[in-house]
C-alpha beads as a LAMMPS data file, in Angstrom:
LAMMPS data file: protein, C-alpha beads

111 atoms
110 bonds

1 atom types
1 bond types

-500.0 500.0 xlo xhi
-500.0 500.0 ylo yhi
-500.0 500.0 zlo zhi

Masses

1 110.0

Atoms # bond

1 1 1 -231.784 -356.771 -186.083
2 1 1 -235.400 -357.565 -187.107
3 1 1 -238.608 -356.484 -185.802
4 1 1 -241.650 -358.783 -186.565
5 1 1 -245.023 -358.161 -185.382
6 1 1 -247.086 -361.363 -184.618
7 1 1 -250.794 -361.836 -184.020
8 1 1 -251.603 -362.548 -180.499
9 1 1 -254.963 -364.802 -181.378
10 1 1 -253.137 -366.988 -183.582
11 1 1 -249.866 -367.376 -181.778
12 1 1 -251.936 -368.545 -178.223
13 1 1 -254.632 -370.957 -180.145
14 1 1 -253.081 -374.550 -181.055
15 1 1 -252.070 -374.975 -184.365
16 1 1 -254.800 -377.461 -185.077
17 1 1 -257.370 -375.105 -184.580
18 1 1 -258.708 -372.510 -186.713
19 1 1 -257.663 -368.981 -186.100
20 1 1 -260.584 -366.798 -184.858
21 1 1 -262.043 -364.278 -187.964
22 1 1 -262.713 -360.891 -186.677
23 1 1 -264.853 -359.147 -188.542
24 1 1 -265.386 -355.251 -188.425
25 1 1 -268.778 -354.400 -188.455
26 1 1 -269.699 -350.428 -188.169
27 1 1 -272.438 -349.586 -186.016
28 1 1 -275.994 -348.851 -187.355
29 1 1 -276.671 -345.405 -187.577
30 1 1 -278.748 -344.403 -184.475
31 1 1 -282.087 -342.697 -185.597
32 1 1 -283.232 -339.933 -182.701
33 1 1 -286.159 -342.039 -181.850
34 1 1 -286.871 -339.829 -178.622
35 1 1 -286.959 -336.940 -181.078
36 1 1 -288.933 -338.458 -183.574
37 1 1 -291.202 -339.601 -180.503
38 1 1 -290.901 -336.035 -179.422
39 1 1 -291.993 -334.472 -182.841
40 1 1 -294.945 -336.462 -183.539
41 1 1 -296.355 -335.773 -179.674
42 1 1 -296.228 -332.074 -180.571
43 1 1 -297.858 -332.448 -184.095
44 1 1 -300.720 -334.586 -182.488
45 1 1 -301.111 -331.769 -180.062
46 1 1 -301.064 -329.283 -183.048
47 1 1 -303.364 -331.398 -185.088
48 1 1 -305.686 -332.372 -182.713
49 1 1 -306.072 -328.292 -181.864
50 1 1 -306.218 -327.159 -185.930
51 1 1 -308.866 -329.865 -186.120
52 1 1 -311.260 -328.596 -183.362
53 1 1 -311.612 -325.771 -186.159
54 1 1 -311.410 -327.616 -189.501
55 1 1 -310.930 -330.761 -190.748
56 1 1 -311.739 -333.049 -187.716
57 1 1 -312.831 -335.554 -189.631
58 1 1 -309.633 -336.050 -191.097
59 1 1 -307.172 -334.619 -188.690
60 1 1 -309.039 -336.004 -185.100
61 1 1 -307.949 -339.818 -186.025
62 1 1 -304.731 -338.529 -187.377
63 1 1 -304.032 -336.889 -183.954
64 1 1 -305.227 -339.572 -182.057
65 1 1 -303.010 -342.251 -184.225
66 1 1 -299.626 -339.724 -183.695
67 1 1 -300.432 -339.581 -179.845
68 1 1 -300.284 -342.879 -179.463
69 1 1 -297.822 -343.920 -181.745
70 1 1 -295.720 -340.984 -179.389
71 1 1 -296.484 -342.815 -176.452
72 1 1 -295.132 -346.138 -177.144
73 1 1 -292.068 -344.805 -178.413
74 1 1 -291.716 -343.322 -174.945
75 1 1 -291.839 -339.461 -175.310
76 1 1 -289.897 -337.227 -173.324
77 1 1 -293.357 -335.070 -173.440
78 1 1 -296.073 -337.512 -172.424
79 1 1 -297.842 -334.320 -171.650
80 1 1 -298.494 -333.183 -175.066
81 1 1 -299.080 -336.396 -176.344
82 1 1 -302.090 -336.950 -173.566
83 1 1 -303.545 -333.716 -174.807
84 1 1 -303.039 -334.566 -178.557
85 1 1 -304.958 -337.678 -177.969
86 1 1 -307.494 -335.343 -176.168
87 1 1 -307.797 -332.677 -178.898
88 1 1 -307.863 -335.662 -181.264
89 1 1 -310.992 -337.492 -179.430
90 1 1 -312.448 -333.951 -179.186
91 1 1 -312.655 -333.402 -182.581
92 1 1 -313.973 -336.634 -183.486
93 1 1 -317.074 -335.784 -180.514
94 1 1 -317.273 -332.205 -181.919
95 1 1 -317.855 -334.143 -185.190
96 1 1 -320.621 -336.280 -184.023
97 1 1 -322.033 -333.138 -182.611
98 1 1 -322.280 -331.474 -185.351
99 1 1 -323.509 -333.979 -187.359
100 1 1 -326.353 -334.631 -184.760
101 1 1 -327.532 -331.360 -184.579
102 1 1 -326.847 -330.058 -187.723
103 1 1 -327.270 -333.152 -190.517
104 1 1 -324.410 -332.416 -191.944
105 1 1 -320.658 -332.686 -191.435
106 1 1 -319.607 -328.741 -191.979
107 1 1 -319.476 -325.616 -189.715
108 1 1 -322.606 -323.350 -190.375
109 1 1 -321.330 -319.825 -188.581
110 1 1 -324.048 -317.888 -190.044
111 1 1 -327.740 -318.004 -189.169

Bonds

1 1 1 2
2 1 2 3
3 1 3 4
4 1 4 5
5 1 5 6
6 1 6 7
7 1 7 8
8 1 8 9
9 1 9 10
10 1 10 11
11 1 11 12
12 1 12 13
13 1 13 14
14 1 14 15
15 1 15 16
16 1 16 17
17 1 17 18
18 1 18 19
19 1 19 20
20 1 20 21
21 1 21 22
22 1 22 23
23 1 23 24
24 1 24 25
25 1 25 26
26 1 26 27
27 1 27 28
28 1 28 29
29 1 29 30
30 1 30 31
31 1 31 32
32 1 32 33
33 1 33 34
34 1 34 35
35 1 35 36
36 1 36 37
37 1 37 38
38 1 38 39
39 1 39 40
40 1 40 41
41 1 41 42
42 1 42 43
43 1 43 44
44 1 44 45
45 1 45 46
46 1 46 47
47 1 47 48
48 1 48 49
49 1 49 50
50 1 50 51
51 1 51 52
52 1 52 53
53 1 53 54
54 1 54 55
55 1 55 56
56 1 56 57
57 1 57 58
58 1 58 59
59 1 59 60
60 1 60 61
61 1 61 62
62 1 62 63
63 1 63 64
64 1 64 65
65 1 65 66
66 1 66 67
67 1 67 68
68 1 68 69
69 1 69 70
70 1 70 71
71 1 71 72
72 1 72 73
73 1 73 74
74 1 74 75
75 1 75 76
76 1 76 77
77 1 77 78
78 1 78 79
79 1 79 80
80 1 80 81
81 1 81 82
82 1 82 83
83 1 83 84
84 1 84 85
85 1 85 86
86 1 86 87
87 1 87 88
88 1 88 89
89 1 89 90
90 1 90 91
91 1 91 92
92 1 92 93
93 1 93 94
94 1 94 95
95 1 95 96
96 1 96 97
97 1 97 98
98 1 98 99
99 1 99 100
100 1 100 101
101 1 101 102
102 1 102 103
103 1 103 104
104 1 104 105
105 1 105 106
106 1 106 107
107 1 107 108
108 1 108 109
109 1 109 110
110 1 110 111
């Protein structure tokens, strides 16, 4: 007695067509994009705060750019990212202030 095994596919399709190629493909590896989206909401918050004191030259537009680049990748914490953008166009007006009263683009604590 003999067992053979046949191919479904090939035994049901005529035998002047071509047998179907399957081809195993593995699935892309899924990056956490709602983390990722998650992580750069809370450093645009984080930024946007740290630059109210220092820096908000540099790290107002850098907040602003992470809140909204958190926001289109659809954030779990919209929240944050709406106050990162905040923080970020805060320190960009505490900038102008400063630079309007002042003349110059640093903090002068002293009198």
């Amino acid at each position: 007695m003999t067992l053979t095994l046949t191919d479904r596919a090939r035994t049901s399709a005529p035998a002047s067509a071509p047998a179907p190629e399957v081809t195993a493909t593995a699935p892309a590896p899924r990056r956490a994009a709602g983390r990722e989206a998650d992580g750069l909401a809370v450093a645009s918050f984080v930024l946007g705060l740290v630059g109210l004191l220092a820096f908000n030259l540099l790290l107002g537009p850098t907040a602003i750019v992470m809140a909204l680049l958190s926001l289109a990748r659809r954030t779990r914490r919209p929240g944050r990212a709406y106050l990162g953008l905040a923080l970020g166009v805060a320190d960009l007006v505490v900038l102008a202030v400063l630079v309007t009263v002042n003349g110059t683009v640093s903090w002068n604590l002293g009198g």
